[in-house]
C-alpha positions as a LaTeX table, in Angstrom:
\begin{tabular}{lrrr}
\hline
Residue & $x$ (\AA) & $y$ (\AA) & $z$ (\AA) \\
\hline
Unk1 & 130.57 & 213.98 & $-7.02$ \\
Unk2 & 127.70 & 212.02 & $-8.50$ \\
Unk3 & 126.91 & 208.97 & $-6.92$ \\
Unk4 & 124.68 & 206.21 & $-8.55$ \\
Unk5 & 123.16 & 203.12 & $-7.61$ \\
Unk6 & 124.18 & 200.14 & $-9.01$ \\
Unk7 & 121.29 & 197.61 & $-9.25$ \\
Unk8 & 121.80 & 193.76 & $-9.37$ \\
Unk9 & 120.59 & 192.43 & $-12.59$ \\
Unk10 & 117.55 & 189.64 & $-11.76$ \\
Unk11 & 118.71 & 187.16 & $-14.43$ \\
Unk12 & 122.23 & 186.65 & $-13.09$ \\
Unk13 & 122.26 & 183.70 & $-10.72$ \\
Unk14 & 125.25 & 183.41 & $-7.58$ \\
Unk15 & 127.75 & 185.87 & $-7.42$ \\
Unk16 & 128.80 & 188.56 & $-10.53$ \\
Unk17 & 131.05 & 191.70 & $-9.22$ \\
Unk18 & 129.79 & 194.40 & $-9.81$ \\
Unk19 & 132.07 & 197.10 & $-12.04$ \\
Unk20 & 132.27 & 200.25 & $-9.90$ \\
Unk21 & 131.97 & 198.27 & $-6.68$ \\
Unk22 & 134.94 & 195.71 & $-7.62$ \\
Unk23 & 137.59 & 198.87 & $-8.36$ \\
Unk24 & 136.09 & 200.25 & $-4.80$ \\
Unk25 & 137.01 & 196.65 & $-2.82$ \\
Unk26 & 140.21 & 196.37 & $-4.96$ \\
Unk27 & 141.40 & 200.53 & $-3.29$ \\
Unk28 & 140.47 & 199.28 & $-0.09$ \\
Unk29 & 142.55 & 195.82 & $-0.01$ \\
Unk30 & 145.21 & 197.78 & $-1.37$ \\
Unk31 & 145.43 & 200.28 & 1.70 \\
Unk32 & 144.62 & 197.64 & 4.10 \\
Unk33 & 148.36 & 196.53 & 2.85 \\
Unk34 & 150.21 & 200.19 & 4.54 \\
Unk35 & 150.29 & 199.54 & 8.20 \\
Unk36 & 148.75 & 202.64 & 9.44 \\
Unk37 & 145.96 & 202.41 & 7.61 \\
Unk38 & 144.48 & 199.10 & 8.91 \\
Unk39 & 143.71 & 201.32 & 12.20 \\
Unk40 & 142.15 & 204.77 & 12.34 \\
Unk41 & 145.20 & 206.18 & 14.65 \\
Unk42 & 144.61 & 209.72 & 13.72 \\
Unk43 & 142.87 & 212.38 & 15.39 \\
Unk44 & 142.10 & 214.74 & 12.55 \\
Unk45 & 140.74 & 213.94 & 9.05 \\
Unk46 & 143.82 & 216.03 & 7.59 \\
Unk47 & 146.16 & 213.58 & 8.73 \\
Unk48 & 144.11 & 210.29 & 7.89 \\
Unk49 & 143.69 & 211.68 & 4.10 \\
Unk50 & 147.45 & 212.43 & 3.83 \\
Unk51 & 148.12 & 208.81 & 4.78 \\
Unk52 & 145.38 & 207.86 & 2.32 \\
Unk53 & 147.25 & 209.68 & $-0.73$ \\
Unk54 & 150.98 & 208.61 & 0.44 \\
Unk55 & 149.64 & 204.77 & 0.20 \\
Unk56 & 147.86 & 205.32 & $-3.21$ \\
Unk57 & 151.33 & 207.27 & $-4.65$ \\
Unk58 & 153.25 & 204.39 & $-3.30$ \\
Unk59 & 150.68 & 202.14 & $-5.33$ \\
Unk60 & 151.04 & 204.30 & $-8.61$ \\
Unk61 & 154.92 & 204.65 & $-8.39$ \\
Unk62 & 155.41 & 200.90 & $-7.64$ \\
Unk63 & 152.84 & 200.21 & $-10.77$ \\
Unk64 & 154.72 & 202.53 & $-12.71$ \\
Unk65 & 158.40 & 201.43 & $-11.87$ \\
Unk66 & 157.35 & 197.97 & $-11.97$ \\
Unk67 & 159.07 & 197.25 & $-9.47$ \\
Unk68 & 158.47 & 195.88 & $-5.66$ \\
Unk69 & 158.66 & 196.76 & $-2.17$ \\
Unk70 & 159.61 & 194.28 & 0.83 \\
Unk71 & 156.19 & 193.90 & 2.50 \\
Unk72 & 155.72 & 192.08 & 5.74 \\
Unk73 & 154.18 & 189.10 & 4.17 \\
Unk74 & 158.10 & 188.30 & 2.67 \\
Unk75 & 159.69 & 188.19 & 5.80 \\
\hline
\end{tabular}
């Protein structure tokens, strides 16, 4: 995996996202949203990452069914 530094331009004045950054924030607030990834409950990595991916296919399928899922912010 490359990784690259994204550097601020110095004419842009208060606050501009930056693009790789933004989609970064965007993954995060979207796990935050599956309970048992707010907390790190798990003892081994394994299990954290296989939480990771369930929450991210429940993301695609709901994206790609268009449909949605009760959350705890409807009830």
């Amino acid at each position: 995996m490359d990784m690259k530094t994204v550097e601020r331009n110095p004419a842009d004045v208060g606050f501009v996202p930056q693009p790789k950054r933004w989609a970064v924030e965007q993954s995060y607030g979207i796990m935050v949203l599956h309970r048992r990834l707010v907390r790190d409950h798990e003892h081994r990595t394994a299990s954290s990452e296989s939480r990771v991916y369930w929450a991210m296919s429940d993301v695609i399928t709901r994206r790609l069914s268009d449909t949605t899922t009760p959350t705890w912010r409807d009830a």
